[in-house]
C-alpha positions in Angstrom: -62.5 9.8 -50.9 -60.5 11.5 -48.2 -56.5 10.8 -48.2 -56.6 8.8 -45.5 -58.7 6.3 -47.0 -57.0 6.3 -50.1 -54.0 5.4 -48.5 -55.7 2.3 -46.9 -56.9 1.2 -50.0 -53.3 0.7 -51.4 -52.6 -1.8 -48.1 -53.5 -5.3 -49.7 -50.6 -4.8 -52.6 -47.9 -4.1 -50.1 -49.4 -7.5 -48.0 -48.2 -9.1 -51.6 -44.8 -7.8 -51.7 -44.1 -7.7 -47.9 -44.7 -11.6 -48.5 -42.6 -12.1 -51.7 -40.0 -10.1 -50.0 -39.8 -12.6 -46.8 -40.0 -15.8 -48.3 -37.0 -14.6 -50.9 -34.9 -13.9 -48.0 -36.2 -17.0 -46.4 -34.7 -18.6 -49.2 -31.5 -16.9 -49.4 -30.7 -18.2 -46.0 -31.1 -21.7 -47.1 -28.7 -20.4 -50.2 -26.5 -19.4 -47.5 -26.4 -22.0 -45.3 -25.9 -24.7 -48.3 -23.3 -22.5 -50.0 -21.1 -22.7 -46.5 -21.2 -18.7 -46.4 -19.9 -16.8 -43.4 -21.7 -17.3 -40.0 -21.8 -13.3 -40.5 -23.4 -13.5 -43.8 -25.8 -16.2 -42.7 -26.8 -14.0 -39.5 -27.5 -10.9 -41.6 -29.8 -12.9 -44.0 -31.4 -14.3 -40.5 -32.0 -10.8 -38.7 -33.6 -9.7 -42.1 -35.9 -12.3 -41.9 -37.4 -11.0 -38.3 -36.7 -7.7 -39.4 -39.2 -7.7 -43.0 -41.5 -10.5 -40.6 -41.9 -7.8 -37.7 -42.1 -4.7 -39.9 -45.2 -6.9 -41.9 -47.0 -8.2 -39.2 -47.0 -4.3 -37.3 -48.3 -2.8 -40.5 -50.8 -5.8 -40.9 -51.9 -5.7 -36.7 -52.7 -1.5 -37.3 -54.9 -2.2 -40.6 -56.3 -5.5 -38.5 -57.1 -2.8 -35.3 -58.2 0.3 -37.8 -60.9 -2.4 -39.4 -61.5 -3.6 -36.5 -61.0 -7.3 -37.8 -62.5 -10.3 -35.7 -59.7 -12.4 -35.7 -56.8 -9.9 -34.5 -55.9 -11.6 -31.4 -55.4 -15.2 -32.6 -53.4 -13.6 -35.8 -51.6 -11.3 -33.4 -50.6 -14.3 -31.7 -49.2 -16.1 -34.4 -47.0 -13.6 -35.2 -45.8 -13.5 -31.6 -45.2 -17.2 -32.2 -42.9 -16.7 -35.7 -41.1 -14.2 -33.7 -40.0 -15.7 -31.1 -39.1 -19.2 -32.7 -37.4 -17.6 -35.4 -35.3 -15.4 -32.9 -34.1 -18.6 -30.9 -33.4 -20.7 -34.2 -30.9 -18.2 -35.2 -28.0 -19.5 -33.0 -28.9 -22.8 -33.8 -29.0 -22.2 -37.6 -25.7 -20.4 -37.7 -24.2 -23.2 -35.3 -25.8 -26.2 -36.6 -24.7 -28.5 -40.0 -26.5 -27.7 -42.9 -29.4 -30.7 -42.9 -30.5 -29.4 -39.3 -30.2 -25.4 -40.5 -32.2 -26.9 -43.6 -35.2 -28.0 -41.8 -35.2 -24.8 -40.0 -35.3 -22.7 -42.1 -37.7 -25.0 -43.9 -39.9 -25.2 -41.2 -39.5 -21.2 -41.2 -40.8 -21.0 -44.6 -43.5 -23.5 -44.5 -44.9 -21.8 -41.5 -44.5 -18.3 -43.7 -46.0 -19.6 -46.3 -49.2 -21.0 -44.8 -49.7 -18.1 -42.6 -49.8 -16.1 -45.5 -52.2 -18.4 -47.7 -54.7 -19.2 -44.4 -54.4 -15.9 -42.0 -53.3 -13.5 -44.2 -56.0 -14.2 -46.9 -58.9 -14.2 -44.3 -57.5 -10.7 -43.0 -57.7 -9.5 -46.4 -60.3 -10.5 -46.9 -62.0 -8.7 -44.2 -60.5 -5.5 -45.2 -61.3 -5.9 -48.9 -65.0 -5.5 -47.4 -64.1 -2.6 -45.7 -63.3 -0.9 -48.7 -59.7 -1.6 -48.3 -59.2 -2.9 -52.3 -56.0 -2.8 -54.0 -55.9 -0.2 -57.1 -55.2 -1.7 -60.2 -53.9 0.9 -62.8 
């Protein structure tokens, strides 16, 4: 197996931790927000949230392009979709009381997590029969 392909194979672990990584700082928002931490705090845990989400979703578009997977434009469309509402809740989080903050960042989550269980899972899926397998040790 060439290197290149060996690298691809190693793509459905890092879908795994990309995903524990966003939902835990999904979670320290809500942390945040409840505690009554700084706006300045609670915006840095916010922009990492976009930040891990958009950094995921451009390594998972290139594997989706590379295997040429069928559903790539709906999925890339829902990520356009996080993106954006999760940009323009961020002023509101940071200016809003903590039960309205709540159920956005909630809502954040639940979205998150579904699109991982339901999209994600059918990409991998696709690429799992495309050879792209995670290496177990």
């Amino acid at each position: 197996m060439d290197e290149k392909n060996n690298k691809y194979r190693m793509y459905p672990a890092s879908i795994n931790e990309d995903q524990k990584k966003i939902i835990g700082t999904v979670d320290k928002a809500i942390d945040a927000k409840q505690q009554q931490d700084s706006p300045n705090e609670l915006k840095e845990v916010l922009s990492h949230i976009n930040r891990d989400a958009v950094r995921h979703f451009t390594t998972e578009e290139s594997y989706m392009k590379i295997f040429k997977y069928p559903g790539y434009q709906y999925h890339k469309e829902e990520h356009q979709d996080f993106s954006s509402k999760a940009l323009a809740y961020r002023k509101i989080i940071v200016d809003s009381d903590s039960e309205t903050a709540n159920e956005i960042l909630e809502y954040l989550k639940t979205w998150l997590v579904k699109h991982f269980q339901e999209a994600d899972k059918k990409s991998t899926e696709h690429f799992n029969k495309n050879e792209l397998r995670q290496i177990h040790d």
